[in-house]
N, C-alpha and C positions, 0 to 999 in steps of 0.2 A: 466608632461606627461599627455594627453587630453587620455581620450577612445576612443575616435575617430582613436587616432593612432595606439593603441592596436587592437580597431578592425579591423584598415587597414592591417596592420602585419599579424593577424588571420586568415585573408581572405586571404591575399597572399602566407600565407603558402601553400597553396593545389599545387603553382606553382612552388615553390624554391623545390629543393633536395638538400641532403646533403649527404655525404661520411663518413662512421664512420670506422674507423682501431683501432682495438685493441683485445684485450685479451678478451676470451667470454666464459662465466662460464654461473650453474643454480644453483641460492639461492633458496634452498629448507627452506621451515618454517614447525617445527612438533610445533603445538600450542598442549599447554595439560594443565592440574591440575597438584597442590602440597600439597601431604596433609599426607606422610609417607618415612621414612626412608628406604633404602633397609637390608633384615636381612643379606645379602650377603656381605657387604661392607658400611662403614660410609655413602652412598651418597643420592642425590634424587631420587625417583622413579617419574619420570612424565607421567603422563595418558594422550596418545595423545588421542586429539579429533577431531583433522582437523590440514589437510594439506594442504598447499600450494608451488606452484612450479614456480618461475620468473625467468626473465633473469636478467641475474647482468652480472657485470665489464660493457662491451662496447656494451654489450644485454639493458643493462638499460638506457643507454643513446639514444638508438635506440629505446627503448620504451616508451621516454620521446618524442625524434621529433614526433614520430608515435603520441603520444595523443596531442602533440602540432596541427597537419594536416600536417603536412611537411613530402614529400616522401625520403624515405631512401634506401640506396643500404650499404652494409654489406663486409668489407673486412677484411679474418682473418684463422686462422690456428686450428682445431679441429682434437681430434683424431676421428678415425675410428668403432667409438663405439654408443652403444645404447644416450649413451646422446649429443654426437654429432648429430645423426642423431634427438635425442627429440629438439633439440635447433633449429635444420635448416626449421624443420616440425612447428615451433611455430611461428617461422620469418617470412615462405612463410602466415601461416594462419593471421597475423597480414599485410600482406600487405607488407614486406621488401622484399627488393633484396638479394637475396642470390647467386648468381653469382662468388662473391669473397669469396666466402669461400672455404677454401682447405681442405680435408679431410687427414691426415697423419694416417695410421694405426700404427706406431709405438708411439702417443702420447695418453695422457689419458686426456678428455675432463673436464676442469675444474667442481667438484658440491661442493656446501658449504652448510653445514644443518644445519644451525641451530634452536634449541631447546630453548623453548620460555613457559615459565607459570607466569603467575602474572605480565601480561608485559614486565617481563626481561628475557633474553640472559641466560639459564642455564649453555651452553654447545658448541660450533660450530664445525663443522667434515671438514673437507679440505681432500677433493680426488681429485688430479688435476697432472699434467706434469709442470716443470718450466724450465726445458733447452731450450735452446735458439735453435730455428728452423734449420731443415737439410737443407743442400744445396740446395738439389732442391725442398722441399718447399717454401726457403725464395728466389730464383729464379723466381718460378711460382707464387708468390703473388707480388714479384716487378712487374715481368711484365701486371701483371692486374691493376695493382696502374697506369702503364706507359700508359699500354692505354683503362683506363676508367678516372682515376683522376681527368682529365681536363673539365668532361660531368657536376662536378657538381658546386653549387653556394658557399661551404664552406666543407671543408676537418676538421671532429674532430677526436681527437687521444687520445684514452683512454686508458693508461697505467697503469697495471695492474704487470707489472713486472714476468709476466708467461712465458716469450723467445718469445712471436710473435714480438712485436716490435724490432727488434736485430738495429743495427748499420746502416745496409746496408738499412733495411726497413726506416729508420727514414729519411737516408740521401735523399732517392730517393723521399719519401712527402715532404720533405722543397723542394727539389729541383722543383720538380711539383708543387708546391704553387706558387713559385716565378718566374716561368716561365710561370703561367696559368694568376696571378694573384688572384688568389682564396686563400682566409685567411684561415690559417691553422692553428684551434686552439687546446691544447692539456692540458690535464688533467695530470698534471709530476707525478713521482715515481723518486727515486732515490738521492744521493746526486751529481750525475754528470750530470748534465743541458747543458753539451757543446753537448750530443747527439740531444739537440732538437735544435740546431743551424739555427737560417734564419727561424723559426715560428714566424708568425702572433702577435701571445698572448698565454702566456702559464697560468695557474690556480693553484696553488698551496696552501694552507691552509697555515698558520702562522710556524707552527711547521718544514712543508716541508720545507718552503724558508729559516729556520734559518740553517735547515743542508744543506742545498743545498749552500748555501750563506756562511757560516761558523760562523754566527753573532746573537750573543744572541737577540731578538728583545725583546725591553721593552718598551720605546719609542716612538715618531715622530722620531728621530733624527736618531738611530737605524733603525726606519721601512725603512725611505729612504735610509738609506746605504746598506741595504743588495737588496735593489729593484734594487739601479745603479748598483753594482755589478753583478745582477746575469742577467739584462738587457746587459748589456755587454759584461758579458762571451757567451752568447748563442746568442748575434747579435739579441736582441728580436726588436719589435716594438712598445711591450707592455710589460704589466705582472700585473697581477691582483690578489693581496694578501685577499687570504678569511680568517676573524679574527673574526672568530665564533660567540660571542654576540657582538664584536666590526663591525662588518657588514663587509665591504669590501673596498680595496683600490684598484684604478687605478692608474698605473703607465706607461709613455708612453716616448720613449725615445724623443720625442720634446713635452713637455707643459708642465702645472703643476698638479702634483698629484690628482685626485678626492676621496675622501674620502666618503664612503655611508654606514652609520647609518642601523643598523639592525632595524626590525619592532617587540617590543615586543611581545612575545608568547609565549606560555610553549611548550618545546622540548621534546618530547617524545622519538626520534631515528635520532641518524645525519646519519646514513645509506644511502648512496647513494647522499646527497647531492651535492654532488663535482659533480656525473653525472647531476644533475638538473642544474646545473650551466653550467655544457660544454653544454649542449641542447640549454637551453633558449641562451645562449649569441653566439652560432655558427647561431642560427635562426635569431637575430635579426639583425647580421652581411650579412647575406647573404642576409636580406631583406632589405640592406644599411642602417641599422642603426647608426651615431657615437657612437663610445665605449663608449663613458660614458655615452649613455645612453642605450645599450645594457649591459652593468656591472651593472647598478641600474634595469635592470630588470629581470638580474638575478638574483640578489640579493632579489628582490621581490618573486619571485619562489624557492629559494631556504628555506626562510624564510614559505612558507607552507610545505616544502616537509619536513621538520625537525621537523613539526608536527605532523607528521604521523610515526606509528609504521611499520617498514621493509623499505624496497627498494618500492619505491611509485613515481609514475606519477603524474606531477602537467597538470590539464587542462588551456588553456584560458580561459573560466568562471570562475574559483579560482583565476586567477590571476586576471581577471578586479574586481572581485567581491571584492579579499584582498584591490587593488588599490584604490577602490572606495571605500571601507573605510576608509579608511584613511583622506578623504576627508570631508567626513560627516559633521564630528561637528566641526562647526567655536571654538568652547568654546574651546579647546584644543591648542590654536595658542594663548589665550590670558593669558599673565603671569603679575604677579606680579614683582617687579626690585627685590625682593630678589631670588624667585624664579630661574627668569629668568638669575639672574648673576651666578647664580649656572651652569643653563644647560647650556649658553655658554664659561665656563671654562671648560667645562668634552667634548666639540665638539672642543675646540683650543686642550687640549690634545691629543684629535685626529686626528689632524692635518688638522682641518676643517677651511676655511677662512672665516672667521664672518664680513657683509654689515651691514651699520647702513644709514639709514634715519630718518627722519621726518616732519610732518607737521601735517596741517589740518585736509584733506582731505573729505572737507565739501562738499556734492554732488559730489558723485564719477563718473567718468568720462570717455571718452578714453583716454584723456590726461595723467590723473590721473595712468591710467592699463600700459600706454606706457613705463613711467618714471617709474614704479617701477619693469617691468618686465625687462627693461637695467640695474635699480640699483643690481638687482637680479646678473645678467650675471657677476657680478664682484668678486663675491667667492660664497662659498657652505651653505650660506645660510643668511637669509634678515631678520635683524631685524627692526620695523617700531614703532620708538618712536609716538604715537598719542597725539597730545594737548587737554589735557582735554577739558571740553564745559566751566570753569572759564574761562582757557587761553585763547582758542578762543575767550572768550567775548571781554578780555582786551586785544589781538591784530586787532581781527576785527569790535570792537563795537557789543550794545547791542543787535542787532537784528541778529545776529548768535551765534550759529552755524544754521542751517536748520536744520539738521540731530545731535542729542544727543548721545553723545561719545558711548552709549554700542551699538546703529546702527551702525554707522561707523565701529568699532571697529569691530565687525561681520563681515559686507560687505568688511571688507578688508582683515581678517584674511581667508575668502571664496576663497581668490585670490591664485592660486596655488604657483607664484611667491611669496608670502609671508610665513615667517616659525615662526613665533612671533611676536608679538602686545603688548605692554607694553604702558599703559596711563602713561602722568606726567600734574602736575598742574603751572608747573613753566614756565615762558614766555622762556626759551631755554630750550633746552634740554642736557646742558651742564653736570648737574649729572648722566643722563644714559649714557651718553658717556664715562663718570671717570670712573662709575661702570663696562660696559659692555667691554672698550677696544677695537670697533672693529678694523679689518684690513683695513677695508676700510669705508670711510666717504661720504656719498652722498648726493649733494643737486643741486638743480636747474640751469640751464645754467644764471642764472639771477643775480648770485651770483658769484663774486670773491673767488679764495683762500683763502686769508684776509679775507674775510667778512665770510665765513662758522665758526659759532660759532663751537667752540672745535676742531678749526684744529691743535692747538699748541698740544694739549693733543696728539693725533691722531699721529701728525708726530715725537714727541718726543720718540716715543717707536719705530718707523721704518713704522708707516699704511701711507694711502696717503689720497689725498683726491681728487674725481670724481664728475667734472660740466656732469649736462644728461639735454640735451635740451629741452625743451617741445614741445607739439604739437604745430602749430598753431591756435589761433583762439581758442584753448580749456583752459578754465577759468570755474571755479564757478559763479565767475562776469559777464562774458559773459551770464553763463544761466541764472542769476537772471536778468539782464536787455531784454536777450528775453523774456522769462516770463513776465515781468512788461510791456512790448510795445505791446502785445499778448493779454494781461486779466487782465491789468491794470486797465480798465473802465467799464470791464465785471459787 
């Protein structure tokens, strides 16, 4: 993923809208000290020092497109009370559409307070309504769903499991998705998943999908069986399993599964993350983005929002800023074969497809960028054997390499399509191939089946092996003979 596209996305937010339905509470935070017992009772005494007051459930996800620049319209059921009416006066002041909000005097507006010293959670208070909406509330919010629904680029559904989203609500947004065409993605509750029937892509964490699904997940093998099953029961499109330091899984009822790698970081509060995820991935869906790469970036934003203590907003400058680190230092893509057989046994656990190349790649190229960014597109992630500057000698004679293996190795580990760089000094590359197992084997359109050293290794365990044609005309050789016809006599 280039910046350029992120900052295309960022920019285009200001035009997309989005549609948020769900359940809309205020997380209230009392921050204080801890430093005595009460004489009244065994417990803490904490000395508040500051408060704070957010939107949470489907407030937070409206406040995530909101810092994303993406405009938002609000639909949903509030009682008839002071913090109903605090919620509605926060929304218009932040710029949301508050039109769908139904006011019921006979419900009690969700608040949640939780008590907070020394960074952790002392205590959390729940004053809120959970029955499922009167007649003619969940009447008067169908028919605003009916005829606003269709005004926007992507419908999220955040279930919170407080009675706004009932049966009838649910059925009438699949049904307006599928008849607008507008993806309708949804944040589950519950272990019965047939209510969200005909969405888009539903989000659920690990734990959710095992009861929802009824399948211990421990495994690859597990993960996917409880994905096709619960793909099935609810007629999904998608389904996209959040597995907390294991990152994330997409699952799509036609391709094959994408697997995406959390970004290490110290976790302070998963608070809200699920909303950072319905945000970022309903945005990038509405600004056409394919889901797997709209799931890798929310997967990127949810990995800063899990940084952060409470319910928190990730911006587009956090996110390109996290992105572009990532990036940085080529050192980090280049492994040793012990190392590296390690990390790609713990990404096959994963369920991750491991690409193996090698060559050269002496004076890098376009050629060179072409062929390894096709080798790329054949699983979830590219390892690139490089031949030391011996082997180079003793396959292309004495006067190469041009470029000395720790350049090389740099200049290509820089390449976004590449995700490891391991040197060998051996004229094949037949022991990292033993060692690392990939799934798939890639070399030059130049080359035969037969002829690709370690295809027996490769196809014996079930991988294949993929000819990628080169460019025309682009060679090393070609640039060293321009060069020498150029300033040959200089």
């Amino acid at each position: 993923m280039y910046r350029k596209d992120l900052n295309t996305l960022f920019l285009r937010a200001r035009q997309l809208s989005a549609l948020v339905v769900g359940d809309l509470m205020l997380d209230e935070y009392l921050w204080g000290t801890v430093d005595r017992i009460s004489p009244e009772a065994p417990v803490q005494v904490v000395e508040v020092n500051r408060e704070d007051l957010r939107l949470g459930g489907a407030g937070n996800v409206v406040n995530n497109l909101l810092a994303l620049g993406c405009r938002v319209a609000v639909a949903s059921v509030v009682g008839g009370d002071e913090n109903g009416t605090l919620l509605q006066h926060t929304f218009t002041g932040k710029g949301a559409d508050v039109v769908g909000v139904i006011e019921d005097p006979l419900r009690q507006t969700s608040r949640k307070t939780r008590v907070i010293a020394a960074h952790q959670q002392i205590v959390r208070i729940d004053r809120e309504s959970r029955e499922p909406l009167s007649p003619g509330c969940e009447e008067r919010l169908i028919s605003y769903l009916r005829g606003h629904a269709a005004d926007y680029q992507v419908i999220l559904v955040s279930d919170y499991q407080k009675g706004v989203l009932t049966p009838a609500v649910l059925a009438a947004l699949m049904a307006i998705g599928r008849e607008s065409g507008i993806p309708v993605v949804v944040d589950p509750k519950g272990n019965d998943y047939v209510k969200y029937r005909g969405a888009t892509i539903l989000t659920p964490n690990r734990k959710e999908a095992e009861a929802a699904a009824g399948i211990a997940i421990g495994d690859a093998a597990s993960l996917e069986q409880a994905a096709a099953r619960l793909i099935g029961q609810a007629d999904l499109a998608a389904l996209l399993i959040t597995r907390s330091e294991e990152g994330m899984s997409l699952f799509r009822r036609d391709g094959e599964p994408v697997h995406i790698p959390t970004m290490a970081r110290e976790v302070f509060d998963v608070t809200g993350a699920g909303d950072t995820v319905l945000a970022v991935l309903g945005l990038a869906l509405a600004g056409g983005w394919p889901l797997p790469e709209a799931a890798w970036l929310a997967n990127q934003a949810a990995g800063i929002a899990v940084s952060k203590l409470g319910t928190s907003t990730v911006s587009p400058d956090e996110i390109i800023e996290e992105i572009g680190r990532g990036h940085r230092d080529s050192s980090v893509k280049l492994k040793s074969l012990e190392v590296l057989a390690t990390i790609v046994a713990r990404e096959k656990e994963r369920g991750r497809k491991v690409v193996f190349t090698n060559g050269c790649f002496d004076l890098l190229h376009a050629g060179h960028v072409k062929y390894l960014q096709k080798a790329r597109s054949f699983g979830d992630l590219l390892v690139l054997g490089l031949n030391s500057d011996a082997s180079v000698r003793r396959l292309k004679g004495a006067n190469r390499p041009l470029i000395g293996e720790e350049e090389r190795a740099h200049l290509l580990a820089a390449l976004d399509c590449i995700d490891y760089v391991v040197l060998f000094d051996e004229d094949t590359p037949l022991g990292l191939i033993e060692a690392i197992r990939p799934d798939v084997l890639v070399k030059g359109g130049d080359y035969t089946r037969e002829g690709v050293v370690g295809h027996e290794v490769v196809e014996s365990y079930g991988g294949r092996v993929e000819l990628v044609e080169f460019v025309d005309g682009k060679s090393t050789t070609n640039i060293i003979e321009k060069i020498l016809q150029r300033y040959g006599d200089a």
